[in-house]
C-alpha positions as CSV (number, residue, x, y, z in Angstrom):
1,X,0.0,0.0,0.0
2,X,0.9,3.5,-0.7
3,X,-0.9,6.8,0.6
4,X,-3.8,4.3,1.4
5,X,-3.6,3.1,-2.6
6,X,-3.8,-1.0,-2.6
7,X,-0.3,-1.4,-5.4
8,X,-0.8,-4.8,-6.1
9,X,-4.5,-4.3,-7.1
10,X,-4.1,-1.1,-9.4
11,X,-0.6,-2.8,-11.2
12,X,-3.1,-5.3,-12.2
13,X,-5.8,-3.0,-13.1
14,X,-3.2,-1.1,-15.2
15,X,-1.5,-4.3,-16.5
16,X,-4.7,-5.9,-17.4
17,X,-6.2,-2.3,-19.2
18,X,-2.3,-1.9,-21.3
19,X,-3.0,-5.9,-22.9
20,X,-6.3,-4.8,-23.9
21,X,-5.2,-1.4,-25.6
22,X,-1.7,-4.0,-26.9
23,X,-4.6,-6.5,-28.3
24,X,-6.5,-3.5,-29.7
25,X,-3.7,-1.8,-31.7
26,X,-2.2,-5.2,-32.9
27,X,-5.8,-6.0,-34.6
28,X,-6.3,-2.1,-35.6
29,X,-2.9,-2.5,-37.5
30,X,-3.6,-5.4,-39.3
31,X,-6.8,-4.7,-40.3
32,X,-5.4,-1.3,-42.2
33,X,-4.0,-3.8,-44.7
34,X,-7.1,-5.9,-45.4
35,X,-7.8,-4.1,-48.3
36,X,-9.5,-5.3,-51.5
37,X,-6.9,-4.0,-53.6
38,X,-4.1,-6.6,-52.2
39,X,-5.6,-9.9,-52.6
40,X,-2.9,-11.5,-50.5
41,X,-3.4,-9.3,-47.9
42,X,-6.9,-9.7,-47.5
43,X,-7.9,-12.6,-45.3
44,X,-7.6,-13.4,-41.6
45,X,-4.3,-14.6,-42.0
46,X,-3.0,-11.1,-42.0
47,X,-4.7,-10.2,-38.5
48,X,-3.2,-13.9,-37.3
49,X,0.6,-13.1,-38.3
50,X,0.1,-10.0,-36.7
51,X,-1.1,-11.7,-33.1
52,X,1.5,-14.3,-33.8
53,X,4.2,-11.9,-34.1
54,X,3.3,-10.3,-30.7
55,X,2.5,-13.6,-29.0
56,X,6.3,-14.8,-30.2
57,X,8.6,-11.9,-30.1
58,X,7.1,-10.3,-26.4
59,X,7.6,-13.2,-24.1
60,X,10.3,-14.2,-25.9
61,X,12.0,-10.5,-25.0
62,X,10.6,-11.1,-21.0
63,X,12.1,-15.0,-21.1
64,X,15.5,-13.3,-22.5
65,X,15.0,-10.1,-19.7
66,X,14.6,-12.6,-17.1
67,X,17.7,-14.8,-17.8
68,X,20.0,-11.7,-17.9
69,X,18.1,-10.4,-15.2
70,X,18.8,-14.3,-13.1
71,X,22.5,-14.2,-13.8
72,X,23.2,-10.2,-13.1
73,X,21.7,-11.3,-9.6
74,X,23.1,-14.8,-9.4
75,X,19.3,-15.7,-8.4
76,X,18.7,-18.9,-10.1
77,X,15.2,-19.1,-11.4
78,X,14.1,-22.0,-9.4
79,X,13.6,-19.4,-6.7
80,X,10.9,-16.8,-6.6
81,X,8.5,-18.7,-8.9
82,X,10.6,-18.4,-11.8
83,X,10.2,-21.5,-12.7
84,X,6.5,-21.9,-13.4
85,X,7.3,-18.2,-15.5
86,X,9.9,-19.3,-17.6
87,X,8.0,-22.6,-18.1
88,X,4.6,-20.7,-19.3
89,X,6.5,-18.0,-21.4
90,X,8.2,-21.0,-23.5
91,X,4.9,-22.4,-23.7
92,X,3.4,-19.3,-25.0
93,X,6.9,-18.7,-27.2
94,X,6.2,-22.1,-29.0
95,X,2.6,-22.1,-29.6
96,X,3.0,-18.8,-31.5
97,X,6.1,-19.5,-32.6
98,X,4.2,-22.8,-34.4
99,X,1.1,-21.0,-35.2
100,X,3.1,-18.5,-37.1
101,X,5.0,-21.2,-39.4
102,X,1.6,-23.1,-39.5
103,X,-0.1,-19.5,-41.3
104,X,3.2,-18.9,-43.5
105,X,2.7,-22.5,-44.6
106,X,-0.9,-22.0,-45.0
107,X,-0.9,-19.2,-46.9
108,X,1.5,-20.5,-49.6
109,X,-0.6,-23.7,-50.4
110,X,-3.5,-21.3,-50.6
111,X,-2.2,-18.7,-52.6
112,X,-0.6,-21.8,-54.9
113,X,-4.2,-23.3,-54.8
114,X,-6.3,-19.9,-56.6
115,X,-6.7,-18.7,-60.0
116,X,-6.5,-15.1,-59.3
117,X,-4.2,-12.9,-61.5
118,X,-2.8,-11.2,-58.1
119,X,-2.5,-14.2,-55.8
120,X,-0.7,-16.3,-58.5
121,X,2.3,-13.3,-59.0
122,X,2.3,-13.5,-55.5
123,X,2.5,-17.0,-55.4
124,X,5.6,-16.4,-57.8
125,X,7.4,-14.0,-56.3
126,X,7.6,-15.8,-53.0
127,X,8.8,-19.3,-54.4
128,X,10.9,-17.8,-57.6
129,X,12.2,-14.2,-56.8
130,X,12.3,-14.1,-53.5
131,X,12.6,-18.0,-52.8
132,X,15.4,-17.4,-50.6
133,X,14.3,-14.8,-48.1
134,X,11.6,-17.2,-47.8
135,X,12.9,-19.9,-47.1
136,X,15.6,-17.8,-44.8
137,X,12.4,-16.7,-43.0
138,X,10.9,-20.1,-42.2
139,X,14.5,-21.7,-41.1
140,X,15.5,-19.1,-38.6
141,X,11.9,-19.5,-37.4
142,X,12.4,-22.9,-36.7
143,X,15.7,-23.1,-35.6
144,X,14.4,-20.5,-33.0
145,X,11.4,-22.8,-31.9
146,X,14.0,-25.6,-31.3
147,X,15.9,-24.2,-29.3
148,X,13.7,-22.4,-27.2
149,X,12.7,-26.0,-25.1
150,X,16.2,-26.0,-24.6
151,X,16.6,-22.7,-22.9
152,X,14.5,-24.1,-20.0
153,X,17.2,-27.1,-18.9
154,X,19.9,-24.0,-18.7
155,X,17.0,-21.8,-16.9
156,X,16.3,-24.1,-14.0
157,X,20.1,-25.1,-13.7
158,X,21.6,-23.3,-10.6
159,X,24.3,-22.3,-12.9
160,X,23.1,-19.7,-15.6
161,X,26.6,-19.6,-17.1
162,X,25.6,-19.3,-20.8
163,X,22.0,-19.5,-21.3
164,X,21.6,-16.2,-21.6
165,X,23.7,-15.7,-24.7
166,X,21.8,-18.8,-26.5
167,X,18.6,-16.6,-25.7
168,X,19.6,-14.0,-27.0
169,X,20.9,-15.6,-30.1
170,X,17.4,-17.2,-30.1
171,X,16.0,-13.9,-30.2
172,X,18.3,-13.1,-32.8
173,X,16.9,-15.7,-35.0
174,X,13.0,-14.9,-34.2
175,X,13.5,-11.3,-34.5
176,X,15.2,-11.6,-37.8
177,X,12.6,-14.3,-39.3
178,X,10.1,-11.7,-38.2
179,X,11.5,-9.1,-40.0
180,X,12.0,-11.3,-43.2
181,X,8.5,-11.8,-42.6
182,X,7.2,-8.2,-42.9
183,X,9.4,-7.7,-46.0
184,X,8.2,-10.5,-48.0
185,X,4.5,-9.0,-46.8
186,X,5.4,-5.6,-48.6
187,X,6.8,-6.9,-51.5
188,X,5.0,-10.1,-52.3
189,X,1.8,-7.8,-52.9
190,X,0.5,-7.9,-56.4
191,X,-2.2,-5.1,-56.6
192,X,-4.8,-5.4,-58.3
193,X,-5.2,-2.4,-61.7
194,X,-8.4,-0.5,-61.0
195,X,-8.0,2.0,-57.7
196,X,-11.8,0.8,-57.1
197,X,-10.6,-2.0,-55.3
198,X,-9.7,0.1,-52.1
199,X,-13.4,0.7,-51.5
């Protein structure tokens, strides 16, 4: 308590009202790109990669602020609850992380599977032209999701030594997948002629 204010009750109060706005502006942004124009953009797999992003790059920066956090201290994370926390923010890490590659995938067999003008240069550009930054984007996005299960044997270890570093390579790794992913968005697009199509 503080000048009669319960802290524990209002940090949740604020926590819970900032993943609501988070939530909010993640589905506000995608849904500026579901435009008729770019056929590939829209459908809900645009609003999903989105959520998936969020859902694998934030815990993934609190798993890797926690382990530098653990060995700056020396506090292994088997005290304090850290445990159960690293163990739920892998958990939440790989279910993203698996959702995302499961929507990449998913959108290339359906993009391969239509007729449309639009979706089929798309469908070329991302396994011709720019076959390598795809496939770039889905290996560093695996590699990540392997290795993340591993992080937790170094986590719970009561020496951190260099499990840090591997998390942060792991971040590396998503991050940079992520980033692969956004450009391939932008320039994958085939728009469609007539303006019309924005409305």
């Amino acid at each position: 308590r503080w000048q009669g204010v319960n802290l524990p009750g209002l940090l949740e109060l604020v926590g819970g009202l900032t993943v609501m706005t988070g939530i909010a502006g993640i589905y506000a942004s995608a849904r500026i790109y579901m435009v008729p124009a770019r056929p590939s953009w829209n459908n809900i797999r645009t609003p999903i990669a989105f959520f998936a992003t969020a859902f694998l790059l934030g815990p993934l920066t609190a798993l890797l602020l926690f382990a530098w956090q653990s060995r700056w201290t020396a506090i292994p994370l088997l005290h304090n609850g850290g445990a159960l926390i690293s163990k739920c923010l892998v958990a939440v890490i790989l279910t993203a992380g698996f959702f995302q590659l499961g929507s990449i995938l998913a959108k290339l067999f359906y993009i391969l599977s239509r007729e449309e003008h639009e979706l089929r240069g798309t469908a070329k550009l991302l396994t011709q032209h720019f076959r390598i930054s795809f496939l770039s984007r889905i290996g560093s996005l695996l590699i990540a999701l392997l290795g993340v299960p591993l992080t937790l044997v170094g986590l719970l270890q009561p020496s951190l030594n260099n499990v840090s570093i591997w998390i942060t390579i792991l971040m590396g790794l998503a991050f940079g997948s992520e980033l692969l992913g956004r450009y391939l968005f932008f320039v994958s697009a085939v728009p469609k002629n007539r303006p019309e199509g924005y409305f």
